[in-house]
PDB file of the backbone (N, CA, C, O) and the ligand in Angstrom, with CONECT records:
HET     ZN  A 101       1
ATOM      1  N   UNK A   1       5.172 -73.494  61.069  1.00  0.00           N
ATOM      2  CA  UNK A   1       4.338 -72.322  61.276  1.00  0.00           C
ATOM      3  C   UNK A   1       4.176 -71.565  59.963  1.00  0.00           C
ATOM      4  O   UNK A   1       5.149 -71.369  59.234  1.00  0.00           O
ATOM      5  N   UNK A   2       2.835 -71.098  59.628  1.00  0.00           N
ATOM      6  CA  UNK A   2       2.468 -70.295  58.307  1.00  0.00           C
ATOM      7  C   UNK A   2       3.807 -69.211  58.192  1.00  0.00           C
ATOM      8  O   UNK A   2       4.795 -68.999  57.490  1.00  0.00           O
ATOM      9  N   UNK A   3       3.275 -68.819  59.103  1.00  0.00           N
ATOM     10  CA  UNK A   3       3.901 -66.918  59.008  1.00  0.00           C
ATOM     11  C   UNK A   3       5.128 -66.532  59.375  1.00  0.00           C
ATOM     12  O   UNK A   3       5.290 -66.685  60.586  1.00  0.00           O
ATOM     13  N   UNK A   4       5.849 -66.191  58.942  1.00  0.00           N
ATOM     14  CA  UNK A   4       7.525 -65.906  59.057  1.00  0.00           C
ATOM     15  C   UNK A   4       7.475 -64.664  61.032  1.00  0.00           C
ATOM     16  O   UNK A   4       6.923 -63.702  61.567  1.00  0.00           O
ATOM     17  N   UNK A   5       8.382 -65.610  61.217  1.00  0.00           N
ATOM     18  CA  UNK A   5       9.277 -65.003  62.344  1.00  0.00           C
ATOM     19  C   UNK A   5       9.222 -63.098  62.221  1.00  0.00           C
ATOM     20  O   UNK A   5       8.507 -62.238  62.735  1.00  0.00           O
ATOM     21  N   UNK A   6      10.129 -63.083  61.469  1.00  0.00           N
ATOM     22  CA  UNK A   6      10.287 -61.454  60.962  1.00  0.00           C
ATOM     23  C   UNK A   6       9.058 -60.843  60.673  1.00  0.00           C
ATOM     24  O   UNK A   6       8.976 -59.714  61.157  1.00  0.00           O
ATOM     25  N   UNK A   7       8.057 -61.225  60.030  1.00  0.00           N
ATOM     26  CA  UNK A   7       6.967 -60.731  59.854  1.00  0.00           C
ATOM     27  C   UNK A   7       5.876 -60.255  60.539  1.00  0.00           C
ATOM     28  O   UNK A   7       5.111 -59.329  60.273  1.00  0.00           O
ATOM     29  N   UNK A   8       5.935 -61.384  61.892  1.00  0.00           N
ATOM     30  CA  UNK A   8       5.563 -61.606  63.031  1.00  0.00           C
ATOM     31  C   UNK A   8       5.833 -60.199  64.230  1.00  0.00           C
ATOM     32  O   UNK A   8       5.102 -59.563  64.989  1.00  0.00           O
ATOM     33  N   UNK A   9       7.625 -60.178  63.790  1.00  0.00           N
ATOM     34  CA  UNK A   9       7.873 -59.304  64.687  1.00  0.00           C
ATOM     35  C   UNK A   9       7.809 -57.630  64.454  1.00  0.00           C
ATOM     36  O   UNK A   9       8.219 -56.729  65.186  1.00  0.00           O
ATOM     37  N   UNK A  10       7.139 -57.573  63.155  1.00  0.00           N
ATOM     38  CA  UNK A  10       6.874 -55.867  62.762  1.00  0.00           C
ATOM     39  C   UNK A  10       5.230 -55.493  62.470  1.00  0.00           C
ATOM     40  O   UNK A  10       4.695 -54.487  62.005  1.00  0.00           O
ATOM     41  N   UNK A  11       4.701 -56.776  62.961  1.00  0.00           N
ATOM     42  CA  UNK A  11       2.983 -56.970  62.455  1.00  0.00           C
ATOM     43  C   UNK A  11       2.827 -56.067  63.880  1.00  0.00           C
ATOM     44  O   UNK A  11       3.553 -56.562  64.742  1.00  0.00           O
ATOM     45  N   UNK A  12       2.144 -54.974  64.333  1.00  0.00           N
ATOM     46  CA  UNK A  12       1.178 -54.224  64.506  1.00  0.00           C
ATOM     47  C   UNK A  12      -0.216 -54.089  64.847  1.00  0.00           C
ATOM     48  O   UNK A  12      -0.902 -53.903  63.842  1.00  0.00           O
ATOM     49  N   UNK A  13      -1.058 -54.128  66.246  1.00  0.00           N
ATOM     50  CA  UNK A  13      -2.773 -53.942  65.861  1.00  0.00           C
ATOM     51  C   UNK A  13      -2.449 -52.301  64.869  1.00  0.00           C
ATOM     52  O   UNK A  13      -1.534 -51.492  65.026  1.00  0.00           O
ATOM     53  N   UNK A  14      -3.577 -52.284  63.891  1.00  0.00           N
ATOM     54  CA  UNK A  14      -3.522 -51.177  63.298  1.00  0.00           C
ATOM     55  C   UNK A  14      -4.650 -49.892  64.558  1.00  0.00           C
ATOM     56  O   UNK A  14      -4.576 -48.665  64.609  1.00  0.00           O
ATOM     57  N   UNK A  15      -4.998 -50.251  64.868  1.00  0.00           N
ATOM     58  CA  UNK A  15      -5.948 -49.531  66.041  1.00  0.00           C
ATOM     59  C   UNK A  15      -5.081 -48.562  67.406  1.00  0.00           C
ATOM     60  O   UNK A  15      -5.336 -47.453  67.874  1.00  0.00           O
ATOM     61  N   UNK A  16      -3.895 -49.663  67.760  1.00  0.00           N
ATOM     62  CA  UNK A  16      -3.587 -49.109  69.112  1.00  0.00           C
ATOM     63  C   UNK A  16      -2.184 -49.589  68.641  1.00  0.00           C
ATOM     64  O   UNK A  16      -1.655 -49.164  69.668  1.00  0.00           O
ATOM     65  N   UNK A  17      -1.297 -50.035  68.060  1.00  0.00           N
ATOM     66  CA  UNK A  17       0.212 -50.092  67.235  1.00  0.00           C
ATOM     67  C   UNK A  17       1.059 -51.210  68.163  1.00  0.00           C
ATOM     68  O   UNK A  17       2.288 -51.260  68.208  1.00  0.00           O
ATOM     69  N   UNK A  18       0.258 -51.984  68.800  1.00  0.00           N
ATOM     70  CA  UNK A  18       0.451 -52.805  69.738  1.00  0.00           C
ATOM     71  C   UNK A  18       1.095 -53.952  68.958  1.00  0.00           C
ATOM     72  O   UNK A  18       0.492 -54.127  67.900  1.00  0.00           O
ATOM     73  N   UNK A  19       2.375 -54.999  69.173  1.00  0.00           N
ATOM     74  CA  UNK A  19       2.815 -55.983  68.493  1.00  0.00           C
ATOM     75  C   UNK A  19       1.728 -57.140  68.986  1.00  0.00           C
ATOM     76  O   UNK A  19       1.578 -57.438  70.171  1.00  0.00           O
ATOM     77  N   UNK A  20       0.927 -57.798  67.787  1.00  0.00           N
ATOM     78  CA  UNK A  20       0.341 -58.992  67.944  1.00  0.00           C
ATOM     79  C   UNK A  20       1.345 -59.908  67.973  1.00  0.00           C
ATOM     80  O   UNK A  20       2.522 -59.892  67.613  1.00  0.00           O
ATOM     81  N   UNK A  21       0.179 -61.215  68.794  1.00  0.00           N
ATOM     82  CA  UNK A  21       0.504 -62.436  68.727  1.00  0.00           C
ATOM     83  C   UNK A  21       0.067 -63.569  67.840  1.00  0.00           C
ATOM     84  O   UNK A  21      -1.037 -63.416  67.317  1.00  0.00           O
ATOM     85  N   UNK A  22       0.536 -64.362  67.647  1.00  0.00           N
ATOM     86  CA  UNK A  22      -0.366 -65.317  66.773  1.00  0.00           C
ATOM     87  C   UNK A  22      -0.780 -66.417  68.056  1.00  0.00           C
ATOM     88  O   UNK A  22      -0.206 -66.803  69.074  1.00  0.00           O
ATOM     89  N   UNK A  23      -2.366 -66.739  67.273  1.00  0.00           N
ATOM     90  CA  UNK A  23      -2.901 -67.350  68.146  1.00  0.00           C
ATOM     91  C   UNK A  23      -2.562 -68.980  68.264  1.00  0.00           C
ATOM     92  O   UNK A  23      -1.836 -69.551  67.451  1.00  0.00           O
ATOM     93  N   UNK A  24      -3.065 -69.508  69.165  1.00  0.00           N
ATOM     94  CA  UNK A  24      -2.328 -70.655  69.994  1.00  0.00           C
ATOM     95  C   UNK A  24      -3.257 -71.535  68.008  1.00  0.00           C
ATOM     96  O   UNK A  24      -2.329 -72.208  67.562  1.00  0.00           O
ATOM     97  N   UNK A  25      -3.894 -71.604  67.482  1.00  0.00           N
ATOM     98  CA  UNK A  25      -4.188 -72.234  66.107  1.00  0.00           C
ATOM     99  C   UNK A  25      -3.486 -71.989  64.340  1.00  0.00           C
ATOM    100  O   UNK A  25      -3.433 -72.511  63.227  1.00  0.00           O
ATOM    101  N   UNK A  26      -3.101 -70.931  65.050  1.00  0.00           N
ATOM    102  CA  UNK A  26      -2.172 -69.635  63.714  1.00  0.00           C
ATOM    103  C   UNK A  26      -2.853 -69.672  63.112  1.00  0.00           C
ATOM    104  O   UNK A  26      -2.505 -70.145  62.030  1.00  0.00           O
ATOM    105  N   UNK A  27      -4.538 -69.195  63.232  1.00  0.00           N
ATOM    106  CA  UNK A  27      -5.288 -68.677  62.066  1.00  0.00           C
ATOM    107  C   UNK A  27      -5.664 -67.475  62.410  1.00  0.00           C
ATOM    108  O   UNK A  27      -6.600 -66.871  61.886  1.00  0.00           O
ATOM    109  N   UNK A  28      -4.888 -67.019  63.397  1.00  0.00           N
ATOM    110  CA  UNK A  28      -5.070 -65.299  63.423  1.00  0.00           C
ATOM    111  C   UNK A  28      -4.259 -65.048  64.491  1.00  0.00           C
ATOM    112  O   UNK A  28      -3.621 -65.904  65.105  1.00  0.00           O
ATOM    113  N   UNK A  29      -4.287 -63.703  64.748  1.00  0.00           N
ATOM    114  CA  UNK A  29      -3.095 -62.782  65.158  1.00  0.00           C
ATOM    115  C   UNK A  29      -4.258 -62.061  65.829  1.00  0.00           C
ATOM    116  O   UNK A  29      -5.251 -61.563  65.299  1.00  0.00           O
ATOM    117  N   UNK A  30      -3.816 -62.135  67.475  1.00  0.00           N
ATOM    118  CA  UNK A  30      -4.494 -61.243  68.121  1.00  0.00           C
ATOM    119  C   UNK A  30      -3.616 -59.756  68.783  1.00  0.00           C
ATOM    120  O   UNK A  30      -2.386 -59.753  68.835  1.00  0.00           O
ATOM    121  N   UNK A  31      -3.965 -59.252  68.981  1.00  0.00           N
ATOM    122  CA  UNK A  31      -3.577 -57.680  69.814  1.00  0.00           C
ATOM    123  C   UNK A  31      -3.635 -58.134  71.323  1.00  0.00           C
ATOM    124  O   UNK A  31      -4.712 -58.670  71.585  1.00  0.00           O
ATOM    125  N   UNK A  32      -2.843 -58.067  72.279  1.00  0.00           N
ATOM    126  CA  UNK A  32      -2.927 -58.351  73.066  1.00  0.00           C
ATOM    127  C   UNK A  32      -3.424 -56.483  74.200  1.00  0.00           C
ATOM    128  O   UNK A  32      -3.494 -56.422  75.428  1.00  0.00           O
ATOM    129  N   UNK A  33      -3.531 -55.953  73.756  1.00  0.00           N
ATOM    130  CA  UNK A  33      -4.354 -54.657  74.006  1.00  0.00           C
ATOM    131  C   UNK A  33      -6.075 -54.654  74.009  1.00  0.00           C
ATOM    132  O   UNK A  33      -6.972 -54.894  74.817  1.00  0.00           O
ATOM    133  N   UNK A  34      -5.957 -54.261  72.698  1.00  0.00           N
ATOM    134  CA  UNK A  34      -7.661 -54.041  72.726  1.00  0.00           C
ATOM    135  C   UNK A  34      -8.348 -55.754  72.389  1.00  0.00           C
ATOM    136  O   UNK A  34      -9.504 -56.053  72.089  1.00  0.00           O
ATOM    137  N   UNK A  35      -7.153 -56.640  72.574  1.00  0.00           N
ATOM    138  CA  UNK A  35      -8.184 -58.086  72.316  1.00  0.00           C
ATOM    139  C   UNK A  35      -8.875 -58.118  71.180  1.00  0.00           C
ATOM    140  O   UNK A  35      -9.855 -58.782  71.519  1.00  0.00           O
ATOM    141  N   UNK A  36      -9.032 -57.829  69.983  1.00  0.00           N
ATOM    142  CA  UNK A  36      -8.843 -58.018  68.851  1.00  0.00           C
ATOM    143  C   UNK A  36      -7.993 -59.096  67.790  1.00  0.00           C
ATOM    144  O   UNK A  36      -6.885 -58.832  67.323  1.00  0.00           O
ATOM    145  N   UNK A  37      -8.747 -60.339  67.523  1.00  0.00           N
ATOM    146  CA  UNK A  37      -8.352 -60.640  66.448  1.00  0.00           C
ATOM    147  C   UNK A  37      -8.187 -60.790  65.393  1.00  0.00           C
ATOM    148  O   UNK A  37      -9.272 -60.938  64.831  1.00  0.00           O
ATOM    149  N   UNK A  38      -7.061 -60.861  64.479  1.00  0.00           N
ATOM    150  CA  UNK A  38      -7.172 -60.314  62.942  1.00  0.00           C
ATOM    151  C   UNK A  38      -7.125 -61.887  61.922  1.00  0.00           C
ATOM    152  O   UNK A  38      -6.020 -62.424  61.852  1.00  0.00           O
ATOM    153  N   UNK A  39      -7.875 -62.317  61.447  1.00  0.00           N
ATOM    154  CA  UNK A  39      -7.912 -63.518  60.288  1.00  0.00           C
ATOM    155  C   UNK A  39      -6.585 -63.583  59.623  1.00  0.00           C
ATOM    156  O   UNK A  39      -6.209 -62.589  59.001  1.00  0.00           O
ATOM    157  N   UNK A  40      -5.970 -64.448  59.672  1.00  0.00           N
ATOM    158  CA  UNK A  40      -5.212 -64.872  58.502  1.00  0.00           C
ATOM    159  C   UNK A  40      -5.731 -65.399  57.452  1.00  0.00           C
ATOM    160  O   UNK A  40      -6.542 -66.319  57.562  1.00  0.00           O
ATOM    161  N   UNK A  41      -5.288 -64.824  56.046  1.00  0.00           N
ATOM    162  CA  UNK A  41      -6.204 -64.954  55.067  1.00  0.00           C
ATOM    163  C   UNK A  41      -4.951 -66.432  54.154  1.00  0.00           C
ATOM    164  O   UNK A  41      -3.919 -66.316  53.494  1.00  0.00           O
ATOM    165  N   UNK A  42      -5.919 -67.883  54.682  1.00  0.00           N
ATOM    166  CA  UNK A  42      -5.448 -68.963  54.730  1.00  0.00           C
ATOM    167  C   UNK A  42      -4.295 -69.078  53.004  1.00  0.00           C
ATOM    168  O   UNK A  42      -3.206 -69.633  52.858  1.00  0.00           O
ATOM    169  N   UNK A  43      -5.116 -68.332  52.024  1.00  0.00           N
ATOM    170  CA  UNK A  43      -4.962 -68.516  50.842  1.00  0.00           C
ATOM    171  C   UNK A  43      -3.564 -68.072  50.471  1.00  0.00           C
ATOM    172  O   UNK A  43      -2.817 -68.680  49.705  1.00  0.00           O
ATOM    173  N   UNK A  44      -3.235 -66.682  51.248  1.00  0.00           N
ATOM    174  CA  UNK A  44      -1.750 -66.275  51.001  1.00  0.00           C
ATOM    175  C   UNK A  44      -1.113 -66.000  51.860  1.00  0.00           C
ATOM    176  O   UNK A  44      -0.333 -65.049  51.902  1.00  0.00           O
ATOM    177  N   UNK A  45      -1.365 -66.909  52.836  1.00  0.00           N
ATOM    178  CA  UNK A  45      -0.319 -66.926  54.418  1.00  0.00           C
ATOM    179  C   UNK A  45      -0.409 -65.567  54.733  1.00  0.00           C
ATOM    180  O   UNK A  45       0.308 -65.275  55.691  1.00  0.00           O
ATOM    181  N   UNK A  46      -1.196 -64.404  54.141  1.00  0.00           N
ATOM    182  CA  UNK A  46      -1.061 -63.303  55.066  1.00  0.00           C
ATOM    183  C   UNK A  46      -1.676 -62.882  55.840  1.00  0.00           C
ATOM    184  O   UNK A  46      -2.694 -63.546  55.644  1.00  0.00           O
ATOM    185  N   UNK A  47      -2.026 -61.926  57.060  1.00  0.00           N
ATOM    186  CA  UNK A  47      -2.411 -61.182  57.712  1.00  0.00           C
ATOM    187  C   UNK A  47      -3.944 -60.084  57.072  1.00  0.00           C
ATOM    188  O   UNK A  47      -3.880 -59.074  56.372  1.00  0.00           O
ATOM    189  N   UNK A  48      -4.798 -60.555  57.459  1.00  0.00           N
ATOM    190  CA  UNK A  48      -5.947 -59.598  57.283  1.00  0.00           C
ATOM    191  C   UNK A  48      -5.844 -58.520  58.579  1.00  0.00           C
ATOM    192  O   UNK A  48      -6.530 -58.673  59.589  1.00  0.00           O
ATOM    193  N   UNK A  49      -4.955 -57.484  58.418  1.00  0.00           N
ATOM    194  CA  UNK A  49      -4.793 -56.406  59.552  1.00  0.00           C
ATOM    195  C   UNK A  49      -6.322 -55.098  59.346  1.00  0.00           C
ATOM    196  O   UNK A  49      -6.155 -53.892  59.526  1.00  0.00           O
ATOM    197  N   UNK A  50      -7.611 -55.686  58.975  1.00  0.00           N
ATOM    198  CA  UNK A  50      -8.353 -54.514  58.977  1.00  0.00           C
ATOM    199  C   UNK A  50      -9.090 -54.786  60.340  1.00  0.00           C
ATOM    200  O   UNK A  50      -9.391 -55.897  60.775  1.00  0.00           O
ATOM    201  N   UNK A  51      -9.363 -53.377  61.029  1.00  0.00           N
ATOM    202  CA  UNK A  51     -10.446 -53.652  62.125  1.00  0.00           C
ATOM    203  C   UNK A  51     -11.578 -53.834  61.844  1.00  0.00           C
ATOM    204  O   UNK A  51     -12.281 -54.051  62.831  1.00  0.00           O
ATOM    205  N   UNK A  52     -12.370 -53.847  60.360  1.00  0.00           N
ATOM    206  CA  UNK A  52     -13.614 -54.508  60.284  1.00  0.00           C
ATOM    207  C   UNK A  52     -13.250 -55.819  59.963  1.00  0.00           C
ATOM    208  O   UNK A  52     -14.239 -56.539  59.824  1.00  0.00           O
ATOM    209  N   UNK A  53     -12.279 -56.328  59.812  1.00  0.00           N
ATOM    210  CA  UNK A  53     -12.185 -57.741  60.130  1.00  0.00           C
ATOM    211  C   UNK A  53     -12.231 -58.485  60.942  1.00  0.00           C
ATOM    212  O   UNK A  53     -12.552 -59.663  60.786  1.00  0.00           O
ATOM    213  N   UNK A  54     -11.906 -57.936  62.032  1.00  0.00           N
ATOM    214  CA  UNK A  54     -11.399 -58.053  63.310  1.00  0.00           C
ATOM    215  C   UNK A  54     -12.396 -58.558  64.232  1.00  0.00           C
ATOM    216  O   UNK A  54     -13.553 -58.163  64.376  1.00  0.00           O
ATOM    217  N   UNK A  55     -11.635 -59.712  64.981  1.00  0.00           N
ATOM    218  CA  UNK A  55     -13.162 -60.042  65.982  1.00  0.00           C
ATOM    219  C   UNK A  55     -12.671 -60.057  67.374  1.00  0.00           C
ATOM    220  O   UNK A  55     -11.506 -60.368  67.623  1.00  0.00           O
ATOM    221  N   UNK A  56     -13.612 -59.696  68.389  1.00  0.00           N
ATOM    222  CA  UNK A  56     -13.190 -59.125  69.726  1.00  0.00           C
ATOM    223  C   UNK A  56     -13.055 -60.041  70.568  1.00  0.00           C
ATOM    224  O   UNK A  56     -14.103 -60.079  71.214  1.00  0.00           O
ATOM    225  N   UNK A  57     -12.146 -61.024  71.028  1.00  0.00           N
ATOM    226  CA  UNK A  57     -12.110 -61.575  71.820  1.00  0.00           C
ATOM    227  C   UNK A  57     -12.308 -61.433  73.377  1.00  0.00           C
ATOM    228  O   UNK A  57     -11.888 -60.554  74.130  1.00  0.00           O
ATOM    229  N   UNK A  58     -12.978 -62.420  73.612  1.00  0.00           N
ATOM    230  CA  UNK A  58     -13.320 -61.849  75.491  1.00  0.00           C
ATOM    231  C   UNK A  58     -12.762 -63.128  76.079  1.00  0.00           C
ATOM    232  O   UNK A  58     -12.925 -64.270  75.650  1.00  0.00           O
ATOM    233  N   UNK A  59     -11.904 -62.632  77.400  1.00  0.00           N
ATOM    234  CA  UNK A  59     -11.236 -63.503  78.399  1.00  0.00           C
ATOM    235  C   UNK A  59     -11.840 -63.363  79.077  1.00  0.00           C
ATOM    236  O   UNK A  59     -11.684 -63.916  80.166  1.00  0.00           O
TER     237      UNK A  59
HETATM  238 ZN    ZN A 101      -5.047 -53.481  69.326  1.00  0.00          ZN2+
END
């Protein structure tokens, strides 16, 4: 897995402070609140946490 455990567990939606998940592909981290997902930015294993990044997932 890209993204460290620990990292995982203090990552945040920045919108509603909700702990994301990483998605079932680990190329992003969704909010399980407002359904929002955030890009992982492939290049430095990190987290793109902006909400204009962010794309709205619908279930
Ligand atoms: Zn959220």
């Amino acid at each position: 897995m890209a993204l460290k455990k620990e990292l995982l567990d203090i990552l945040v939606c920045p919108l509603c402070m909700t702990h994301v998940q990483l998605t079932p592909d680990e190329k992003g981290l969704k909010c399980p609140a407002c359904r929002r997902v955030y890009p992982i930015n492939l290049k430095d294993n990190f987290p793109v946490m902006l909400p204009e990044e962010a794309r709205i997932e619908d279930e």
